[in-house]
FIBATOR-270780 format. One record per residue (C-alpha): y, x, z; chain; residue number from 1; residue in three letters. Coordinates in Angstrom, 2 decimals, decimal comma, m for minus. Layout:
% FIBATOR-270780
{Y=Y; X=X; Z=Z; chain=A; n=NUM; res=ALA}
...
% end
This chain:
% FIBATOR-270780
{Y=m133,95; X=257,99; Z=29,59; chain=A; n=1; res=UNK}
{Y=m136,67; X=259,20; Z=32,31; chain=A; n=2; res=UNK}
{Y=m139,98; X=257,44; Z=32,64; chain=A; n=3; res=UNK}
{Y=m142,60; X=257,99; Z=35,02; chain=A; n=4; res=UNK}
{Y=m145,63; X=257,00; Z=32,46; chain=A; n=5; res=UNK}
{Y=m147,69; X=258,44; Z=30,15; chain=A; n=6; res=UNK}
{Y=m148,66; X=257,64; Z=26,24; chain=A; n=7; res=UNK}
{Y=m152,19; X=257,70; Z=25,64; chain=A; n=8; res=UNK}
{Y=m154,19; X=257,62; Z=22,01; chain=A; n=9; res=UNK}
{Y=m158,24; X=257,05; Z=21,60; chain=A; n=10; res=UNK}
{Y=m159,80; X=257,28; Z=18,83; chain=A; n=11; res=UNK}
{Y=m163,75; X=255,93; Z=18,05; chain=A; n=12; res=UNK}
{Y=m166,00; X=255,24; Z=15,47; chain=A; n=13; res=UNK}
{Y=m166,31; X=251,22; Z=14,87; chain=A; n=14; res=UNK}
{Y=m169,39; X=251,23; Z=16,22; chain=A; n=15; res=UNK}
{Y=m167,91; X=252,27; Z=19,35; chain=A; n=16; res=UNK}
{Y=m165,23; X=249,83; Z=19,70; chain=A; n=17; res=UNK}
{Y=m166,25; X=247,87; Z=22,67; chain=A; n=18; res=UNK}
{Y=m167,51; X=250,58; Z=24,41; chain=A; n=19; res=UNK}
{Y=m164,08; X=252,36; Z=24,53; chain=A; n=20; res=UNK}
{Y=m162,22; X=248,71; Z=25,29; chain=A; n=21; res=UNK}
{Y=m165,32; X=248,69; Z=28,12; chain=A; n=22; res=UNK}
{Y=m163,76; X=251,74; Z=29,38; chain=A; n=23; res=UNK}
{Y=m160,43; X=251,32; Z=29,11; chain=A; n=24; res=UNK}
{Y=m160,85; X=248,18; Z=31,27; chain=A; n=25; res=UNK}
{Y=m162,46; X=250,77; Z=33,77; chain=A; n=26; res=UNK}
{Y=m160,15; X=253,40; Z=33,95; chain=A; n=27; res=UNK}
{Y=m156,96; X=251,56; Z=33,79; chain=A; n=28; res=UNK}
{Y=m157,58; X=247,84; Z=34,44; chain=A; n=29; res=UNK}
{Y=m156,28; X=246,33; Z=31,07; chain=A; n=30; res=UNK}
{Y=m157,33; X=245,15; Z=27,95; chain=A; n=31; res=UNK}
{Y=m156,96; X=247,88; Z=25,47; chain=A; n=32; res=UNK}
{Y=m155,59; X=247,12; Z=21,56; chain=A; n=33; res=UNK}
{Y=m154,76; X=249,38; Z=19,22; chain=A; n=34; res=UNK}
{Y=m154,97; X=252,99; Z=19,44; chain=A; n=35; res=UNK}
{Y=m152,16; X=253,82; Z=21,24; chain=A; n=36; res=UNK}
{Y=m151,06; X=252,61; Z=24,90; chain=A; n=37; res=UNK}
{Y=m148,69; X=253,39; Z=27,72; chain=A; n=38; res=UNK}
{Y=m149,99; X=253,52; Z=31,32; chain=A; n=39; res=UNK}
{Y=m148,50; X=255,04; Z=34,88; chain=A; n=40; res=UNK}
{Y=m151,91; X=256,38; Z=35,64; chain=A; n=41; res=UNK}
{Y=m152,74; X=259,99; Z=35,07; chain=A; n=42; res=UNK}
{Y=m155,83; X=260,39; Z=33,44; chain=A; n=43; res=UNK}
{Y=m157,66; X=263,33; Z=32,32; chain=A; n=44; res=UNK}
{Y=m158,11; X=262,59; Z=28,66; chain=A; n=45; res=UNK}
{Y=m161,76; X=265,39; Z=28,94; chain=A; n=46; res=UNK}
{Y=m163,40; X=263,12; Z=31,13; chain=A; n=47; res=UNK}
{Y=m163,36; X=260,19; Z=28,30; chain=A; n=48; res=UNK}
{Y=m165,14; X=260,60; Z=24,64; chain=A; n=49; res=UNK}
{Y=m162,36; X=258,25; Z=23,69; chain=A; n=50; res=UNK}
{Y=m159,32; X=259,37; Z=24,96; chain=A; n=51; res=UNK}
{Y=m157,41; X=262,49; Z=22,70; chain=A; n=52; res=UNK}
{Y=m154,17; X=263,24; Z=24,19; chain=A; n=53; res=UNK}
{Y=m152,10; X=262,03; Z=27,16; chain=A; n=54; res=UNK}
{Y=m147,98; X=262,42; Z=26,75; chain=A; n=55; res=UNK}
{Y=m146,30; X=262,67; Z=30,15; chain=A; n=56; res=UNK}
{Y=m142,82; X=261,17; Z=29,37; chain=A; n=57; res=UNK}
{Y=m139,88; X=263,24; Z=29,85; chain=A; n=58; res=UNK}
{Y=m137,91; X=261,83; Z=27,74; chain=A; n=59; res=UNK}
{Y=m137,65; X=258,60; Z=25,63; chain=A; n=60; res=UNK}
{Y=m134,41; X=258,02; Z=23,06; chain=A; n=61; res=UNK}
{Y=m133,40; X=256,09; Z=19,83; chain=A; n=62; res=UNK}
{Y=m132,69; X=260,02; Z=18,27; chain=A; n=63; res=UNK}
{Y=m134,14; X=263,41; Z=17,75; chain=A; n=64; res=UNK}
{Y=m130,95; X=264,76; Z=18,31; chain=A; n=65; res=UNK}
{Y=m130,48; X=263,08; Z=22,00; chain=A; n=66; res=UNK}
{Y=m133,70; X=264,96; Z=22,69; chain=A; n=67; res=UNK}
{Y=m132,46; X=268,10; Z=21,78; chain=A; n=68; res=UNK}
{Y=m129,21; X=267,50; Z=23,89; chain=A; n=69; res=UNK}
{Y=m131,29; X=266,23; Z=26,79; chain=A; n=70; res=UNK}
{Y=m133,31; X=269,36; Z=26,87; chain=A; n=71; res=UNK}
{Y=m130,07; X=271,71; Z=26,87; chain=A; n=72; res=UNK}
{Y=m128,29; X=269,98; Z=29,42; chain=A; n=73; res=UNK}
{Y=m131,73; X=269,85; Z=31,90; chain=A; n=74; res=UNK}
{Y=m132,06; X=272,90; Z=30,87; chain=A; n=75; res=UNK}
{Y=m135,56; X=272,83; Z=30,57; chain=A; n=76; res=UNK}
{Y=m137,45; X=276,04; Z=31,00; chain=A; n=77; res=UNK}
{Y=m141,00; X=277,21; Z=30,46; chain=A; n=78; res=UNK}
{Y=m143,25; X=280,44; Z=30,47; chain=A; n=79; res=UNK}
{Y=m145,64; X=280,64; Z=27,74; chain=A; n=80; res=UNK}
{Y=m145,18; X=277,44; Z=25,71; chain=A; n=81; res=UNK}
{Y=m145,49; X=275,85; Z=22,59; chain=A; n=82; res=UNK}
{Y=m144,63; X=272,92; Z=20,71; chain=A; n=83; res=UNK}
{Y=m146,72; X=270,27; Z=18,94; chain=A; n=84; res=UNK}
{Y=m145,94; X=267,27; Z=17,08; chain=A; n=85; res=UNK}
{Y=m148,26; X=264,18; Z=18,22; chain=A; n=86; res=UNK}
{Y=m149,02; X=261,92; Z=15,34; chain=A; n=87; res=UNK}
{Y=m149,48; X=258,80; Z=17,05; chain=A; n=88; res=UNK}
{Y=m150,04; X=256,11; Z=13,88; chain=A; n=89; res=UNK}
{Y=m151,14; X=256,54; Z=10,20; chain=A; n=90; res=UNK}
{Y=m147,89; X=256,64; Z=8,24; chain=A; n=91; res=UNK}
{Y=m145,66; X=258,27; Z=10,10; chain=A; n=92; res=UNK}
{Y=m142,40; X=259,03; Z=8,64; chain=A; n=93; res=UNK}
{Y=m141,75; X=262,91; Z=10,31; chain=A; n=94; res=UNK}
{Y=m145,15; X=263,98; Z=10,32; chain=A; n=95; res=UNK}
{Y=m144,42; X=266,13; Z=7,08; chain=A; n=96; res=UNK}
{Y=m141,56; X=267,09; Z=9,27; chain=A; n=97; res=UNK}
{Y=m143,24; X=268,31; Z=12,21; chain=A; n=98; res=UNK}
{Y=m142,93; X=271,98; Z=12,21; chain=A; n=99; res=UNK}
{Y=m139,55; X=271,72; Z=12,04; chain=A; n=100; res=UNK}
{Y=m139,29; X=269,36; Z=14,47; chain=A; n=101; res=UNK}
{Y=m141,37; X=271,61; Z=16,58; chain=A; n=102; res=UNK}
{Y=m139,51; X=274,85; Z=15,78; chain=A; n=103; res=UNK}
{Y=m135,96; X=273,07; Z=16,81; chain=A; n=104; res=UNK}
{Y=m136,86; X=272,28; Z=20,38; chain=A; n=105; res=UNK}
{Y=m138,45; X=275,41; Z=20,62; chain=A; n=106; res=UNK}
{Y=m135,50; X=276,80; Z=20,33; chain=A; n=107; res=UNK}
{Y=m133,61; X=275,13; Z=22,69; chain=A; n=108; res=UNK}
{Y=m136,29; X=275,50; Z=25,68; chain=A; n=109; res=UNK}
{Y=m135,53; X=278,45; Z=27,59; chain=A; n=110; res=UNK}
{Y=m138,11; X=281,20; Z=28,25; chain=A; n=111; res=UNK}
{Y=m140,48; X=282,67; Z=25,77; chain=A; n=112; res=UNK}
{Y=m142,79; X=280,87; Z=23,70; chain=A; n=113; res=UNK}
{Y=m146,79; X=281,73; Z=23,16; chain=A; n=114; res=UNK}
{Y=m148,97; X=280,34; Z=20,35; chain=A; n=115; res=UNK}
{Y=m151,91; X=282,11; Z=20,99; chain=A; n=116; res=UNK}
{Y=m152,54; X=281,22; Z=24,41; chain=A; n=117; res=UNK}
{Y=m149,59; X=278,57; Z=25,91; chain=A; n=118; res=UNK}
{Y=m149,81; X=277,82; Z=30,16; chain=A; n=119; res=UNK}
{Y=m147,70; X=274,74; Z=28,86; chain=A; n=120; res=UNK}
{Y=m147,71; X=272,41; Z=25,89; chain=A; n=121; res=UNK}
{Y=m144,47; X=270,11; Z=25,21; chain=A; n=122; res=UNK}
{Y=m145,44; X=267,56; Z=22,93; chain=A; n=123; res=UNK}
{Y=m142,51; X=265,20; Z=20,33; chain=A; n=124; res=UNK}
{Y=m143,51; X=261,85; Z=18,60; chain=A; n=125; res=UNK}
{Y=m142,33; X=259,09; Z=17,13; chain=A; n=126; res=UNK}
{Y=m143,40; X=256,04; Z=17,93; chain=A; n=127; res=UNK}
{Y=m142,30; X=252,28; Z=17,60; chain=A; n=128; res=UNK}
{Y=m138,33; X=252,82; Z=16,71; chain=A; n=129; res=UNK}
{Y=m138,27; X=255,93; Z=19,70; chain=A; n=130; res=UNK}
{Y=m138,92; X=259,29; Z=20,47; chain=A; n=131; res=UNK}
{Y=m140,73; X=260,71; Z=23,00; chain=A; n=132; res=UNK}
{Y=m140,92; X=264,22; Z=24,48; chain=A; n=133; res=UNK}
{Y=m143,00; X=265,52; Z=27,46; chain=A; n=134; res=UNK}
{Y=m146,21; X=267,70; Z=28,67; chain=A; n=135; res=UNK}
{Y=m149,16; X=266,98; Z=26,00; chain=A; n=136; res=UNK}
{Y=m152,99; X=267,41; Z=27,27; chain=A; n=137; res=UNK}
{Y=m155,48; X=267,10; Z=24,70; chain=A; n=138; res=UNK}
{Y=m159,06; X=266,57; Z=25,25; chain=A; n=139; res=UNK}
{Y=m160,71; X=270,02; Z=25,21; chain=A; n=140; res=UNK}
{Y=m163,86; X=268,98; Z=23,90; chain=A; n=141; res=UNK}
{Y=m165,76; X=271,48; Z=25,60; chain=A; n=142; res=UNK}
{Y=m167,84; X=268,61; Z=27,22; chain=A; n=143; res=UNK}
{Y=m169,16; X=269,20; Z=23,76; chain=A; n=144; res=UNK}
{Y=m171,47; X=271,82; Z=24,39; chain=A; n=145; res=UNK}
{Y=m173,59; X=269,92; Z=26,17; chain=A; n=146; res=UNK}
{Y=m175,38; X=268,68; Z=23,52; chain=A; n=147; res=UNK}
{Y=m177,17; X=272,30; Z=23,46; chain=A; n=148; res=UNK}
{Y=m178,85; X=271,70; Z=26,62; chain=A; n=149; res=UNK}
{Y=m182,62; X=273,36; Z=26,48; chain=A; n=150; res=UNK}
{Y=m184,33; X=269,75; Z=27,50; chain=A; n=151; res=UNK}
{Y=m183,85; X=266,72; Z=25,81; chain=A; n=152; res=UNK}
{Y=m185,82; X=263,63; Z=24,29; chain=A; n=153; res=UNK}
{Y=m184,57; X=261,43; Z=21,34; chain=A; n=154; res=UNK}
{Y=m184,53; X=257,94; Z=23,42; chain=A; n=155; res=UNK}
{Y=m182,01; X=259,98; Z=25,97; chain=A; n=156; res=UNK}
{Y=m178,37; X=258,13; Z=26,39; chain=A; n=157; res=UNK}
{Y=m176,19; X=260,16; Z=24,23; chain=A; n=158; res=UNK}
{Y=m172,99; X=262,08; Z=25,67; chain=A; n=159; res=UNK}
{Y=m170,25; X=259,45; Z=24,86; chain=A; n=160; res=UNK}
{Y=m172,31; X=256,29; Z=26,28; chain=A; n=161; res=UNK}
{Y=m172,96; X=258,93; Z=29,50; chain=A; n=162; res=UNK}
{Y=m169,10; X=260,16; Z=29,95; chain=A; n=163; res=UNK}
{Y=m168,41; X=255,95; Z=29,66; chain=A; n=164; res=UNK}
{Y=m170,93; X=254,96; Z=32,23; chain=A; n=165; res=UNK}
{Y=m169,52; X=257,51; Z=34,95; chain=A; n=166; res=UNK}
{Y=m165,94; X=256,20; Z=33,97; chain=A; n=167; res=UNK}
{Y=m167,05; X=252,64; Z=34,53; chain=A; n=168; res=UNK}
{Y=m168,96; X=253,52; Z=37,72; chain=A; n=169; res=UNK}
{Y=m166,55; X=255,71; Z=39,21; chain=A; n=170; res=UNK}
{Y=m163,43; X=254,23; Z=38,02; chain=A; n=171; res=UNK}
{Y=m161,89; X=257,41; Z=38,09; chain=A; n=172; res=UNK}
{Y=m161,97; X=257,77; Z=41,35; chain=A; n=173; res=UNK}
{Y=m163,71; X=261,09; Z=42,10; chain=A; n=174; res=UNK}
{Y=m164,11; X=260,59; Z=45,95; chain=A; n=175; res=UNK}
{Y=m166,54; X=257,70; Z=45,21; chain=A; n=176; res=UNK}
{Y=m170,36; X=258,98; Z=45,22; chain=A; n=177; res=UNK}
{Y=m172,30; X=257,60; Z=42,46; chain=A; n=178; res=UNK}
{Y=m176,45; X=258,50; Z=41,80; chain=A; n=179; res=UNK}
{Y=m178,59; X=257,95; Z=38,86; chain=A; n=180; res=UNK}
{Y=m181,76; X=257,28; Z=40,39; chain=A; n=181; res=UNK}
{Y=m183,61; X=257,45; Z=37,22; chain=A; n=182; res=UNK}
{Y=m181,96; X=259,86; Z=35,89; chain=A; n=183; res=UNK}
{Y=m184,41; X=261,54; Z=32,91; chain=A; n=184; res=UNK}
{Y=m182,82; X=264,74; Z=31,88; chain=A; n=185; res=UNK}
{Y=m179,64; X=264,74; Z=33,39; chain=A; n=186; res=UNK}
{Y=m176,98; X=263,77; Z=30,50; chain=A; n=187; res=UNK}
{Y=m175,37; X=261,80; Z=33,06; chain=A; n=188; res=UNK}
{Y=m175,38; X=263,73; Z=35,44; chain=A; n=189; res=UNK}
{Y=m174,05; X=266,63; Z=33,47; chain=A; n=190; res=UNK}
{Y=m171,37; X=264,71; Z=32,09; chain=A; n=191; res=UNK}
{Y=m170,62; X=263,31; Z=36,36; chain=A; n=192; res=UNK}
{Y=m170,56; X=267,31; Z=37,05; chain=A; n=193; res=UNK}
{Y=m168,23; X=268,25; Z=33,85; chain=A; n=194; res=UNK}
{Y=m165,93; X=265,21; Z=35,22; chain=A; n=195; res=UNK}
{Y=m165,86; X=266,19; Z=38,74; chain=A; n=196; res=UNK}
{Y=m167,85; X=263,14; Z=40,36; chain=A; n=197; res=UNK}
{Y=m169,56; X=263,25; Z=43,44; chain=A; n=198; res=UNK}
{Y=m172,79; X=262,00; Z=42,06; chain=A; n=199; res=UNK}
{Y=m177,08; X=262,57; Z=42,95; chain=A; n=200; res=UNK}
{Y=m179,65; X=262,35; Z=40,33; chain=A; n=201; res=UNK}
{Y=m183,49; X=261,37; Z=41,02; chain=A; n=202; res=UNK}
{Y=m186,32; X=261,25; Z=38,61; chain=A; n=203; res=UNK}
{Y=m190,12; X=260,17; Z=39,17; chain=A; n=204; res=UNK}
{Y=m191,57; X=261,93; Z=36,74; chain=A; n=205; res=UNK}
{Y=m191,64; X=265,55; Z=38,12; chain=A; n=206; res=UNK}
{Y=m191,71; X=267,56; Z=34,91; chain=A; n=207; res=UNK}
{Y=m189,02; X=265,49; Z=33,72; chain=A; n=208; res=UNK}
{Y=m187,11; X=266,13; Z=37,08; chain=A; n=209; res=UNK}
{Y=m187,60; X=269,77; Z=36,05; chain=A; n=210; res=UNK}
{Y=m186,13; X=269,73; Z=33,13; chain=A; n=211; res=UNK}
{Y=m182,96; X=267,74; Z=34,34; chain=A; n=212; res=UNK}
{Y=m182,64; X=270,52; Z=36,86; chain=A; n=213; res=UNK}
{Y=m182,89; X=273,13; Z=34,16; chain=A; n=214; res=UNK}
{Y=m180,24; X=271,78; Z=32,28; chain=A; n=215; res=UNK}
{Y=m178,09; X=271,48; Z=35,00; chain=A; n=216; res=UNK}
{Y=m178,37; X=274,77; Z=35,98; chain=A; n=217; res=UNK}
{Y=m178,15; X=275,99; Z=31,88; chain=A; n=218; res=UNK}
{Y=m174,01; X=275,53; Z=32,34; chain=A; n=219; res=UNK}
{Y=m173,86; X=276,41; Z=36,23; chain=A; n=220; res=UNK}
{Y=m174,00; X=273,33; Z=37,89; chain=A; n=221; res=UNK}
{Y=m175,86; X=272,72; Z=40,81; chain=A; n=222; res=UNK}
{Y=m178,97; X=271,16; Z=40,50; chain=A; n=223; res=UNK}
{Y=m179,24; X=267,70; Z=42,60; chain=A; n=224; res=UNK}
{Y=m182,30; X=266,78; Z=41,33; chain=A; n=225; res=UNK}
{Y=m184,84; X=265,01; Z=43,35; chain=A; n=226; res=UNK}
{Y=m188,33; X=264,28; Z=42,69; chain=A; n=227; res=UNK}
{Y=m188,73; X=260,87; Z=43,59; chain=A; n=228; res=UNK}
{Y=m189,10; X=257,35; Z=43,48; chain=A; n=229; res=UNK}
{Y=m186,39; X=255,06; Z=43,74; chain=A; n=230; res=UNK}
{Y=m187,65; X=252,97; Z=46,14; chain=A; n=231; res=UNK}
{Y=m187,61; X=255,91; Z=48,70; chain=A; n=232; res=UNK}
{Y=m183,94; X=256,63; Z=48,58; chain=A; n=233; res=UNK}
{Y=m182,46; X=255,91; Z=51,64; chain=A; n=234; res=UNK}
{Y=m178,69; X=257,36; Z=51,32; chain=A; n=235; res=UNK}
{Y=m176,15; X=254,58; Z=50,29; chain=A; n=236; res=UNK}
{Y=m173,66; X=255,34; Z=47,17; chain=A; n=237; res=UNK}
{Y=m170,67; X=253,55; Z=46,09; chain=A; n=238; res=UNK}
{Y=m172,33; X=252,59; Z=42,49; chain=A; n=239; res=UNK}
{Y=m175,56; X=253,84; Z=40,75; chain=A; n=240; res=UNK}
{Y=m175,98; X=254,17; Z=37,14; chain=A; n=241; res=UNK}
{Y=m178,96; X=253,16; Z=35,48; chain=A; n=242; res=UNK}
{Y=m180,70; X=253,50; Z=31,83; chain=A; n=243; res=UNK}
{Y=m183,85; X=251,34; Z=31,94; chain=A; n=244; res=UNK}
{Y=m187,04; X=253,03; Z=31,50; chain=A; n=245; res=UNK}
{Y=m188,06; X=251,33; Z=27,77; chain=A; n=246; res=UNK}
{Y=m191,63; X=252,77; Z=27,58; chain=A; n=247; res=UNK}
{Y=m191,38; X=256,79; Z=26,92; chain=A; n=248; res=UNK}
{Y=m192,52; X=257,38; Z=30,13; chain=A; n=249; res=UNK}
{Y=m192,46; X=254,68; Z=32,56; chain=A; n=250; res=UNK}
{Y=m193,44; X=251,39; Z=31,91; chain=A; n=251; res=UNK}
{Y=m191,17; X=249,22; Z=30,70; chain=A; n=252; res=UNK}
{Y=m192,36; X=245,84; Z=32,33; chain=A; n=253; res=UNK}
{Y=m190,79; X=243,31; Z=33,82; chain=A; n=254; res=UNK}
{Y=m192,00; X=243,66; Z=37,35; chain=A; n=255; res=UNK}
{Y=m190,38; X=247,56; Z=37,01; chain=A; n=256; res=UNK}
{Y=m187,14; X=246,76; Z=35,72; chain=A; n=257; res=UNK}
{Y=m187,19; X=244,20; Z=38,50; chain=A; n=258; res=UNK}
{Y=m188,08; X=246,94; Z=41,43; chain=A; n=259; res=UNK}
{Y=m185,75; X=249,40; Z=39,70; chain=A; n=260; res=UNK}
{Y=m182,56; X=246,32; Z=39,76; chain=A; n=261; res=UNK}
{Y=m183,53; X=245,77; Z=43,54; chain=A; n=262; res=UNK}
{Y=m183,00; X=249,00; Z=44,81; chain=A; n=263; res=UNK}
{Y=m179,99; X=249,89; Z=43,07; chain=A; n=264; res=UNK}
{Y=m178,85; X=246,39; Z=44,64; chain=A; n=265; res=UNK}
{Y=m180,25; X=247,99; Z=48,38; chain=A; n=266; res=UNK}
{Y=m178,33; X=251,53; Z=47,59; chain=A; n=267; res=UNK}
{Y=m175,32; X=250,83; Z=46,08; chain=A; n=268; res=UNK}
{Y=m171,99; X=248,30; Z=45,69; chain=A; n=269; res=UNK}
{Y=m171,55; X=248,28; Z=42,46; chain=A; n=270; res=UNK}
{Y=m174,24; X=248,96; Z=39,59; chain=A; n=271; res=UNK}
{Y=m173,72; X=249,87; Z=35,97; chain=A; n=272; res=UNK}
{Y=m177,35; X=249,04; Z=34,31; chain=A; n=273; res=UNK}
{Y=m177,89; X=249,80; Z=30,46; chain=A; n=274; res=UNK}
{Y=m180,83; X=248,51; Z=28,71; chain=A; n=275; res=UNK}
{Y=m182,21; X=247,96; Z=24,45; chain=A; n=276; res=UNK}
{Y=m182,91; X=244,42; Z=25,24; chain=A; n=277; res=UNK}
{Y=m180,85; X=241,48; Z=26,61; chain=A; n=278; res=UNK}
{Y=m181,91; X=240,88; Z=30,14; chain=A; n=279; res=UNK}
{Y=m178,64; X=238,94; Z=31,93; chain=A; n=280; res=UNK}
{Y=m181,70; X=236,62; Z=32,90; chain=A; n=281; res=UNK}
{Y=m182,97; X=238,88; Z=35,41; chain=A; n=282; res=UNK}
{Y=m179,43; X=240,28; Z=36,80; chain=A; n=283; res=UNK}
{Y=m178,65; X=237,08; Z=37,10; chain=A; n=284; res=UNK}
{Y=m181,58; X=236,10; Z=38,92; chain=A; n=285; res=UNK}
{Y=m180,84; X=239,26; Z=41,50; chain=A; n=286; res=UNK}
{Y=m177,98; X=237,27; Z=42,32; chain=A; n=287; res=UNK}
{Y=m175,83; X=239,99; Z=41,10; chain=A; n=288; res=UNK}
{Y=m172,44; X=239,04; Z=39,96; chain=A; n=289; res=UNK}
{Y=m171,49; X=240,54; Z=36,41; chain=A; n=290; res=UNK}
{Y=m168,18; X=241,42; Z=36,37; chain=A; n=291; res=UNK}
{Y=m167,85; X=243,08; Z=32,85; chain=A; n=292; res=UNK}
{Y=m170,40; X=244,30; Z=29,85; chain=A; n=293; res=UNK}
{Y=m170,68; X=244,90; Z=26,21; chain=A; n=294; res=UNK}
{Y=m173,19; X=245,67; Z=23,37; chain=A; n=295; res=UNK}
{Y=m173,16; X=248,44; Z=21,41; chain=A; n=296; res=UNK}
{Y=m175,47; X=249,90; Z=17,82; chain=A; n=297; res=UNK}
{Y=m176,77; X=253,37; Z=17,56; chain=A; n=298; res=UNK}
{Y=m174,65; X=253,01; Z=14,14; chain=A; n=299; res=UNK}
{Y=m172,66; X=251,04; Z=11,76; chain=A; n=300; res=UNK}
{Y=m175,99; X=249,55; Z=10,69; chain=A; n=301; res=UNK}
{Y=m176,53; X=248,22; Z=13,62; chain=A; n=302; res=UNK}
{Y=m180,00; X=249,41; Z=13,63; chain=A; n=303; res=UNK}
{Y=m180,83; X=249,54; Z=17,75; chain=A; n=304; res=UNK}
{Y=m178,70; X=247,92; Z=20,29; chain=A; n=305; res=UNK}
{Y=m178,08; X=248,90; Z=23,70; chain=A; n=306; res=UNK}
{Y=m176,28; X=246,34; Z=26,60; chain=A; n=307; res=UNK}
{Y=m174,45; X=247,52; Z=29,47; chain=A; n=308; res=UNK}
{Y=m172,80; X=245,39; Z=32,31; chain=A; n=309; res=UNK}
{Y=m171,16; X=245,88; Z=34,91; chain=A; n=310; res=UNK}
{Y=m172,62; X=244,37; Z=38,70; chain=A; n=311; res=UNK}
{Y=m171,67; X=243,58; Z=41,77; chain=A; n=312; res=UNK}
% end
């Protein structure tokens, strides 16, 4: 049996549980449960924190063997490939199985395998009562290395939280053009370039800007930085993405977080605003609709809190 669709697997720590559902909901438009989920949209699993592996179906049967027999007679052939098991649940029944598994459809692909450095990856799993066989893309991780960047301050977003608010922003939709227009030291923005957004950065505070420039330019992206005030942008973007200044250095006020809602409201559509205290008061009273949000702890402690909706 042929399927156009893909099997996806996230994995989070429970801290992070909402914000991976909060994505998800972005990036596919359903409510997520469990770990494991099918979906005909092709996602890149890199761009998420949360997302490990995607499974393009070739093949779906009640056997092994009609696997094997559906490979022969496609005859499907590959150049530099190997074969991995995907583990999909805890308790799988083949998983001590796997290499075999692996080794028996290797045969049966034609061309010539490479384990050192594969142009294709089939992937095999059980799941549910049926098999499943088709191209496997894990997340590469290599979004990773960001956390080396030469500038950064402890109250900065951290990576995952930054890869989720571009996901919720953008959708996945690369052609929309998003802006942080207080954007610190870039982690969003680096995460936006890693991704492949369109997206703009500005920053008040001009050492600040310097540094978010400097780290952009650290892993050879370009630097779209600007010095400024948000009140003074006057391009339009499809969503802007904001962590609210809380007092390093801008003032954290009411009257500021106030200006700062406003003009995302004049420049963009759609706004994704993250803050450490509850302030649905004052969204509200910007007569912005919120169309999604959740709250998530630093830890399982539950020590600091951050909120994040989603506005329209």
């Amino acid at each position: 049996m042929k399927l156009n669709q893909y099997i996806y697997n996230v994995n989070y720590q429970v801290q992070e549980e909402d914000l991976c559902a909060l994505e998800i909901r972005s990036l596919f438009n359903f409510h997520l449960e469990g770990k494991v989920f099918f979906s005909s949209k092709e996602v890149e699993p890199s761009i998420s924190p949360f997302l490990k592996t995607r499974l393009k179906i070739i093949y779906k049967t009640s056997s092994f063997s009609d696997i094997i027999e559906l490979i022969k007679k496609d005859k499907i052939t590959s150049q530099d490939f190997v074969v991995k098991y995907l583990e999909l649940f805890s308790g799988d029944p083949y998983i001590k199985k796997r290499k075999e598994l692996c080794k028996e459809i290797g045969l049966v692909v034609e061309g010539f395998p490479s384990f050192t450095s594969p142009k294709t990856t089939f992937g095999i799993s059980f799941y549910k009562g049926s098999w499943y066989f088709g191209i496997l893309v894990a997340n590469n991780s290599e979004w990773k290395a960001h956390n080396t960047k030469p500038y950064s301050y402890s109250s900065s977003i951290g990576i995952n939280i930054a890869k989720v608010l571009l996901n919720i922003a953008g959708n996945g939709d690369f052609s929309k053009r998003l802006v942080d227009p207080c954007c610190g030291v870039g982690t969003v923005l680096l995460e936006g370039f890693f991704a492949g957004y369109d997206i703009r950065g500005w920053e008040i505070m001009s050492k600040v800007a310097e540094h978010a420039r400097a780290n952009l330019l650290h892993f050879n992206y370009l630097p779209k930085v600007t010095t400024g005030d948000i009140q003074d942008i006057g391009e339009s973007f499809d969503a802007s993405i904001i962590d609210l200044p809380y007092g390093n250095f801008c003032p954290t006020n009411v009257d500021n977080q106030v200006k700062i809602i406003k003009n995302a409201k004049r420049i963009s559509k759609k706004l994704v605003l993250v803050s450490c205290e509850d302030i649905t008061h004052q969204i509200l009273r910007e007569k912005l609709k919120i169309t999604d949000c959740c709250k998530i702890s630093k830890n399982e402690k539950g020590s600091f809190y951050r909120y994040i909706w989603v506005c329209e």
